[in-house]
KEVOKE-825677 format. One record per residue: x, y, z of N, C-alpha, C in turn; residue in one letter. Coordinates in steps of 0.1 Angstrom, whole numbers, padded with zeros to 4 digits, always signed. Example, Ala and Ser with C-alpha at 12.3 -4.5 7.8 and 13.67 -1.06 7.14 Angstrom:
<rs>
+0132-0057+0078+0123-0045+0078+0132-0033+0078A;+0128-0022+0071+0137-0011+0071+0129+0000+0079S;
</rs>
This chain:
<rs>
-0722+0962+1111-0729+0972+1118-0733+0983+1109X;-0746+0989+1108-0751+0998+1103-0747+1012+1110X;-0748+1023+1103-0746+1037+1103-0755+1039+1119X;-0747+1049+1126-0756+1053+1138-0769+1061+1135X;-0779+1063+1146-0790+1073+1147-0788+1072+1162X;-0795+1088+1165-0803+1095+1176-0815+1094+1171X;-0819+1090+1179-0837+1091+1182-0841+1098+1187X;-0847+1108+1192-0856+1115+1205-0868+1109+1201X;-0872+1111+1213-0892+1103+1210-0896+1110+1227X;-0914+1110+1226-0918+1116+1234-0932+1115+1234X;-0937+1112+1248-0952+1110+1244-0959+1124+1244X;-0967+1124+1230-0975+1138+1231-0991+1128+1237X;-0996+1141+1241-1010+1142+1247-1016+1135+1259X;-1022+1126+1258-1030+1119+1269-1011+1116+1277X;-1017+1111+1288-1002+1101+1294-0989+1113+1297X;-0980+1112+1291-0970+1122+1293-0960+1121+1302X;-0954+1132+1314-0949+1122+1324-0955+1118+1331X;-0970+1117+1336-0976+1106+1346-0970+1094+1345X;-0967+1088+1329-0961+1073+1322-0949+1075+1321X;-0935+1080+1327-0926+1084+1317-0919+1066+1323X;-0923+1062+1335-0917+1047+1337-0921+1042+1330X;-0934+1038+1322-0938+1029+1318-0930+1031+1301X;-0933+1042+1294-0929+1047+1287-0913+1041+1284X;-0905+1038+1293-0893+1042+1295-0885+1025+1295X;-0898+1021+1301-0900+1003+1296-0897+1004+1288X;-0910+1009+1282-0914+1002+1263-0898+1002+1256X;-0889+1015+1262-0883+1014+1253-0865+1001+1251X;-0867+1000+1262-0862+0992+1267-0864+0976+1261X;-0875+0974+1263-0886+0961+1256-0881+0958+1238X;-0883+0972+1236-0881+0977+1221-0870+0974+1217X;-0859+0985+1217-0849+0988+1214-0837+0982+1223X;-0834+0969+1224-0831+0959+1235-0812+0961+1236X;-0808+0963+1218-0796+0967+1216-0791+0982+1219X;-0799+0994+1222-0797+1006+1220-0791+1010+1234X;-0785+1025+1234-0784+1030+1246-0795+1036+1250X;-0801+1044+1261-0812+1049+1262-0807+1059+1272X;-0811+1070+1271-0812+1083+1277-0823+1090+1280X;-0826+1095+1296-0838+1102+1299-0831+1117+1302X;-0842+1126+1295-0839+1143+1299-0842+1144+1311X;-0832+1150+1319-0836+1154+1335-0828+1165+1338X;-0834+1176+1334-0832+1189+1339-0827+1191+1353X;-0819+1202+1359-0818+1204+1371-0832+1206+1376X;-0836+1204+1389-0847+1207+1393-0851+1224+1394X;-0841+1234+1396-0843+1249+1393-0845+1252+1383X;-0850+1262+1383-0853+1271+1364-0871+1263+1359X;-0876+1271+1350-0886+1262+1340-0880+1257+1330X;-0883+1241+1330-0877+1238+1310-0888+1232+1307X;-0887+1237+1292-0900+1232+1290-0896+1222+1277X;-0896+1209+1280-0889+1200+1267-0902+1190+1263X;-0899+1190+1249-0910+1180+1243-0900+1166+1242X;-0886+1165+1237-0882+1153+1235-0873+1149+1249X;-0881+1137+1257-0874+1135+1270-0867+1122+1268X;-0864+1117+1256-0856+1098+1254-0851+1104+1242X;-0843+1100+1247-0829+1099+1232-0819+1082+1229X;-0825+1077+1219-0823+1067+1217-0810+1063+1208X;-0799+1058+1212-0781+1058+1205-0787+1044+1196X;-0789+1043+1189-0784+1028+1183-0776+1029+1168X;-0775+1018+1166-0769+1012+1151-0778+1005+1146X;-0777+1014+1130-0789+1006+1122-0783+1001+1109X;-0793+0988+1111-0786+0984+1095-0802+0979+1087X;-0816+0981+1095-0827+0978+1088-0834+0991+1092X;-0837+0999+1086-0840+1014+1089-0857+1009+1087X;-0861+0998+1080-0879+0997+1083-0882+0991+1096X;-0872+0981+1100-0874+0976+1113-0870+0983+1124X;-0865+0998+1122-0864+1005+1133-0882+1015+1134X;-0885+1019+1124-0900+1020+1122-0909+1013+1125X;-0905+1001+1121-0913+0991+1134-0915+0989+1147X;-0903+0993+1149-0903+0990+1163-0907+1007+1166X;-0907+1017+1161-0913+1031+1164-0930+1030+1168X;-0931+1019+1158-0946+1020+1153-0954+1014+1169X;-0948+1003+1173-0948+0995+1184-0947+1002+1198X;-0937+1014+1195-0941+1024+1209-0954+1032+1205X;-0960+1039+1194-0970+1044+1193-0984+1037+1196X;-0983+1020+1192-0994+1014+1198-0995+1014+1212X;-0983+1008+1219-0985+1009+1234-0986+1021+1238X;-0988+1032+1237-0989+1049+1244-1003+1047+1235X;-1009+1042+1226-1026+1044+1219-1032+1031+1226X;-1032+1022+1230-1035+1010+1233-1034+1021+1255X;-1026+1020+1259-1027+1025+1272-1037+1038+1277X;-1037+1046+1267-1042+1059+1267-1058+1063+1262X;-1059+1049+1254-1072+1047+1246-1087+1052+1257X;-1084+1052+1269-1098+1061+1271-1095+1074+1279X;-1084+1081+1272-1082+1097+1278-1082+1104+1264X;-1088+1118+1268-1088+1128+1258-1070+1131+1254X;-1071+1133+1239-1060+1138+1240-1056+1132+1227X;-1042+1139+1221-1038+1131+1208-1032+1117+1210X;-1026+1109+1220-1025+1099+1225-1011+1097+1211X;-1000+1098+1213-0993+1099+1202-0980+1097+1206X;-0969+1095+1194-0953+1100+1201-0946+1108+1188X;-0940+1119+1192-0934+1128+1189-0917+1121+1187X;-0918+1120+1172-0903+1112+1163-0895+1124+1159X;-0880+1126+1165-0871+1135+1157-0861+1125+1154X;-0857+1129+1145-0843+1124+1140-0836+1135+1139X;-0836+1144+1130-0831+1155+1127-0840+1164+1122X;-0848+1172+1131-0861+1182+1126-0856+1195+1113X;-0839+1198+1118-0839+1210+1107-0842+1206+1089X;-0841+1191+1092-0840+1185+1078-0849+1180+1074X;-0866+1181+1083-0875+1178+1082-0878+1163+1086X;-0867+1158+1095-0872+1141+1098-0878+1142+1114X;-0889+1145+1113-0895+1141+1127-0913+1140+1121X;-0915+1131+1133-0932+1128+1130-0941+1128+1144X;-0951+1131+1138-0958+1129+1149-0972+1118+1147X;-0969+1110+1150-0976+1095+1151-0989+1097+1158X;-0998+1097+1155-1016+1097+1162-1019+1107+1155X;-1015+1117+1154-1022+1131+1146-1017+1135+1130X;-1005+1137+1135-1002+1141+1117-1001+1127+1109X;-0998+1113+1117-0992+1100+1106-1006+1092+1109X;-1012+1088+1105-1024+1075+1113-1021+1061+1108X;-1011+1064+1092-1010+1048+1092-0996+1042+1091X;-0998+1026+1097-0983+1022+1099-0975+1025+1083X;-0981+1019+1072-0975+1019+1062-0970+1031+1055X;-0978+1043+1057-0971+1049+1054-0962+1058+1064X;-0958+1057+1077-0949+1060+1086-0936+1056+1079X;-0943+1038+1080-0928+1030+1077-0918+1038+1066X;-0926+1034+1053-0923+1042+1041-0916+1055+1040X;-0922+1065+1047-0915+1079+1048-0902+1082+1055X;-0909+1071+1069-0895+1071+1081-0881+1065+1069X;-0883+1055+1063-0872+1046+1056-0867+1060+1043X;-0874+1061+1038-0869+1071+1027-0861+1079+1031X;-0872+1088+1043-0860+1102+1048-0848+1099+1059X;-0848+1086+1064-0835+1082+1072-0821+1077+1063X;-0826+1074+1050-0823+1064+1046-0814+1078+1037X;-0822+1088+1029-0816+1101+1023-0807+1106+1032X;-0809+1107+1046-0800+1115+1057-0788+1104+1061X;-0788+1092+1061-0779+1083+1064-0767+1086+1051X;-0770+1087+1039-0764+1088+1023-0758+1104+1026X;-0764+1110+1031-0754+1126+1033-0742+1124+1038X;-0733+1135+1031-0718+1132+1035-0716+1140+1056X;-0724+1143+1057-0728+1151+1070-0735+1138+1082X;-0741+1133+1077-0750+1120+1087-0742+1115+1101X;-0728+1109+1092-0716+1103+1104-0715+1115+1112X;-0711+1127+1107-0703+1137+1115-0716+1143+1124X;-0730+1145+1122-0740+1152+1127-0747+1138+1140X;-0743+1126+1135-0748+1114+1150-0732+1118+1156X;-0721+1119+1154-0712+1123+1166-0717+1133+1169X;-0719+1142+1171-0721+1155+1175-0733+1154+1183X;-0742+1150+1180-0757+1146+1188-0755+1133+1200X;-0745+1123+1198-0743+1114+1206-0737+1125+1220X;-0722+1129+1213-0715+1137+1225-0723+1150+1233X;-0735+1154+1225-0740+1165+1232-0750+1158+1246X;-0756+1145+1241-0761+1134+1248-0754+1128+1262X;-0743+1131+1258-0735+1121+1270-0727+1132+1279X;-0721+1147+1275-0710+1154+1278-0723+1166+1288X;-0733+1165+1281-0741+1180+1286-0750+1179+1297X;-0751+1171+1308-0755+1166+1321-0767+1167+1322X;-0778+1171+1317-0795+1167+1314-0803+1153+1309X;-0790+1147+1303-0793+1136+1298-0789+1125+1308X;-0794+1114+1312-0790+1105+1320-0792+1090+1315X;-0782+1083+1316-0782+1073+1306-0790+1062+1318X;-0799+1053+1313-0806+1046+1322-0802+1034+1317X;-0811+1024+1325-0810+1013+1325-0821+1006+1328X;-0825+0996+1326-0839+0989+1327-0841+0990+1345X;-0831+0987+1352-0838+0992+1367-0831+1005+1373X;-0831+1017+1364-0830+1028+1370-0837+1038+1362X;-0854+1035+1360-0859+1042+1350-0871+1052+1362X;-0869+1063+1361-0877+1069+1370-0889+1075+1367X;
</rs>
């Protein structure tokens, strides 16, 4: 078994939560071995969140998790393809350290997604911090009550 990651991902532009079921498939479809988490805020207050799936898995092929990234960006471009909008998904891994993307607007091609995703996951996996910063991101996931861990028939 490979080193853990968090995912967040998130559909930017066209789609959004109108799709967050369908969306919530894909990932499901996708990421078959992973845990999967939806943001769900109390219903009081405004939040205003861009990353609403947090994805737990173990990696031990860091291009074939890009792959399969790449594969949710076609289905949200492929679904979305006649609405205005960047039609995209919003990739963090760890944004203070500069690993997040935005697929439709700032990345357009798979190869070089793949490529960049693998370098800079692959640099943050080799940090003596990586282990200790996915516990810390897992536990904030499971312990801080916004997050709800789903399941292929409880995706809302």
């Amino acid at each position: 078994m490979g080193n853990g990651l968090v995912i967040k991902i998130a559909e930017a532009g066209a789609g959004g939560r109108e799709f967050s079921h369908e969306f919530g498939d894909q990932m499901f479809e996708i990421f078959t071995n992973a845990d999967i988490y939806h943001y769900q805020p109390p219903r009081e207050g405004v939040f205003g969140v861009v990353l609403d799936w947090a994805i737990i898995t173990y990696i031990s092929d860091i291009a074939g998790i890009a792959s399969a990234i790449w594969l949710v960006y076609e289905n949200v471009k492929n679904r979305n393809k006649n609405k205005e909008g960047i039609k995209g998904i919003y990739v963090d891994i760890d944004s203070e350290h500069g690993l997040h993307w935005l697929i439709g607007k700032d990345i357009k091609d798979k190869d070089i997604f793949i490529n960049d995703f693998t370098e800079g996951v692959s640099k943050f996996q080799a940090s003596d911090s990586a282990g200790v910063m996915f516990e810390r991101k897992v536990t904030q996931i499971k312990t801080r009550g916004v997050w709800v861990h789903k399941r292929r028939n409880n995706i809302e």
